[in-house]
GULUM-77989 format. One record per residue: x, y, z of N, C-alpha, C, O in turn; residue in one letter. Coordinates in steps of 0.2 Angstrom, whole numbers, padded with zeros to 4 digits, always signed. Layout:
XYZXYZXYZXYZa
...
This chain:
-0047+0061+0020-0045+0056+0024-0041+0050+0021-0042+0048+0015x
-0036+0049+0027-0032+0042+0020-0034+0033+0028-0034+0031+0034x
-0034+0030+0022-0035+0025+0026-0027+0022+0025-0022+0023+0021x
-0026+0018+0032-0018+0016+0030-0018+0009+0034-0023+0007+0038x
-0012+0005+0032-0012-0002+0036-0003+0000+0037+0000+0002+0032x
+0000-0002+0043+0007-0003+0043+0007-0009+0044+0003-0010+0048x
+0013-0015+0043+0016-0021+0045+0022-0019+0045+0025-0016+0040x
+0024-0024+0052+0032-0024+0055+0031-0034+0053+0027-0038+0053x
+0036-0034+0051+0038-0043+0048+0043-0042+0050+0045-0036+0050x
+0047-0048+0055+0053-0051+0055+0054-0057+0051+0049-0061+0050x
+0058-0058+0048+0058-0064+0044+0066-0066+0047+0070-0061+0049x
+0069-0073+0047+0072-0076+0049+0076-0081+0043+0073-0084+0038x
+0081-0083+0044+0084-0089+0037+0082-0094+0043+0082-0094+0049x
+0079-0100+0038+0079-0107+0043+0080-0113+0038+0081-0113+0032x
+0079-0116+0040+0083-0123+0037+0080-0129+0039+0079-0131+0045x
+0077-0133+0034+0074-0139+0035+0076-0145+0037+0079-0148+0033x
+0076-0148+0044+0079-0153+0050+0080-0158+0048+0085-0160+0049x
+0076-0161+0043+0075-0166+0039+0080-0167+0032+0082-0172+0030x
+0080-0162+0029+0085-0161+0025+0091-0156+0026+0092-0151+0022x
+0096-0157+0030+0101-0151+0029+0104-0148+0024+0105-0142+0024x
+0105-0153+0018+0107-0152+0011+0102-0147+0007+0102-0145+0002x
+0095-0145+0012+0091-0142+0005+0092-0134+0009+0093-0131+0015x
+0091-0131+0002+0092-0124+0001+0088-0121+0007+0083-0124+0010x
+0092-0116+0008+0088-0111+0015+0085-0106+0013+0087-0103+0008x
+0081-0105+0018+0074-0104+0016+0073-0096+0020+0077-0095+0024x
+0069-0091+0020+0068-0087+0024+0060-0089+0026+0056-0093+0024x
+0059-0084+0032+0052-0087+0035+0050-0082+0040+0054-0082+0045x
+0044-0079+0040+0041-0073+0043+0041-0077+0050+0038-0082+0051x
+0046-0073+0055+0041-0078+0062+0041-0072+0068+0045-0072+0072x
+0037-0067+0067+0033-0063+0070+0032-0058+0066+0036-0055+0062x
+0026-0056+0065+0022-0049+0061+0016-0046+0064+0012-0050+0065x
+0016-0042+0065+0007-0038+0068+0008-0032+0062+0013-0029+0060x
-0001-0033+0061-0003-0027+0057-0007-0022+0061-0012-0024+0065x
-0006-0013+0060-0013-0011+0066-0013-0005+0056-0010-0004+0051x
-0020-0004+0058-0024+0000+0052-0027+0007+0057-0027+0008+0063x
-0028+0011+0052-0030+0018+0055-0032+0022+0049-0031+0020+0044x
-0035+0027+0050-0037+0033+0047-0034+0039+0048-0032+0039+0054x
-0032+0045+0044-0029+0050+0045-0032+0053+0040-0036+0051+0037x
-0028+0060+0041-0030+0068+0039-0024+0071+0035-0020+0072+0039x
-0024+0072+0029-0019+0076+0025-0013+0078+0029-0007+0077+0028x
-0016+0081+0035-0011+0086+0039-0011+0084+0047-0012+0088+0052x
-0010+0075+0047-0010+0071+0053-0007+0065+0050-0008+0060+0052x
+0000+0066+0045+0002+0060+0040+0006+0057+0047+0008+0051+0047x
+0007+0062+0054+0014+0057+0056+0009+0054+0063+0012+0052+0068x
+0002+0053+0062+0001+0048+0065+0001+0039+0062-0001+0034+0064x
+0005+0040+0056+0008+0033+0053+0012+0032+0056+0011+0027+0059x
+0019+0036+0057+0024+0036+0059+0023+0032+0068+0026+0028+0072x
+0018+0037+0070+0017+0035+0076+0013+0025+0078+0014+0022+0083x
+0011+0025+0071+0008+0017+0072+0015+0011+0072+0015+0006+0076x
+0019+0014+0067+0025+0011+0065+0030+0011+0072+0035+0007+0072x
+0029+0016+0076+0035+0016+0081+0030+0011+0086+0032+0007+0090x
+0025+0013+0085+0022+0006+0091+0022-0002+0091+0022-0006+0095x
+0022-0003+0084+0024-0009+0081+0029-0010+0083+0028-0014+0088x
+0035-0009+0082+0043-0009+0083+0043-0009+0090+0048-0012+0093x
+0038-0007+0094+0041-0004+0103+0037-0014+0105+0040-0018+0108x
+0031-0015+0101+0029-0021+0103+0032-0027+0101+0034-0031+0105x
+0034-0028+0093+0041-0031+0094+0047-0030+0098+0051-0034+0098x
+0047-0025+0101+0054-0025+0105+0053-0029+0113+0058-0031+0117x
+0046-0029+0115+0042-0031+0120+0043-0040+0120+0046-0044+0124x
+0038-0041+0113+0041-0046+0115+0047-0051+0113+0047-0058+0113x
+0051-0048+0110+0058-0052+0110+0061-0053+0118+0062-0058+0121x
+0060-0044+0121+0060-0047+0126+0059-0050+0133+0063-0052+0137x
+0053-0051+0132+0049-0055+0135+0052-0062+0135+0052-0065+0140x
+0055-0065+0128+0057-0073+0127+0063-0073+0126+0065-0079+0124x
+0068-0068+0127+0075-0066+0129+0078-0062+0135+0083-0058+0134x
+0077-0063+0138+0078-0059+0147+0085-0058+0146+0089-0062+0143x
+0087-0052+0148+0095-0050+0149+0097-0055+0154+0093-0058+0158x
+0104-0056+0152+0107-0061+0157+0111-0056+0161+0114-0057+0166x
């Protein structure tokens, strides 16, 4: 059995409001981790955790971005 953890990170460039002249910075601003257990010859339920992450990020982008 393998133990596993996937993380989806978005990281964004952002910029401190207080100083605009200072260097820009990157900054994680959404991440979900899901962990799981598998079977030598069940590797692509990884794949399957990692498309869930991505389908949840896609959820809520667009949740706080509605098509215009």
């Amino acid at each position: 059995m393998y133990v596993f953890t996937v993380t989806v990170e978005v990281a964004q460039d952002v910029q401190l409001t207080r100083d605009p002249k200072a260097k820009h910075l990157m900054s994680g601003t959404w991440r979900r981790d899901i962990q799981g257990i598998t079977s030598p010859d069940r590797m692509d339920v990884i794949e399957q955790a990692l498309k869930q992450m991505v389908n949840l990020f896609v959820k809520d982008y667009q949740a706080v971005n509605p098509a215009k």
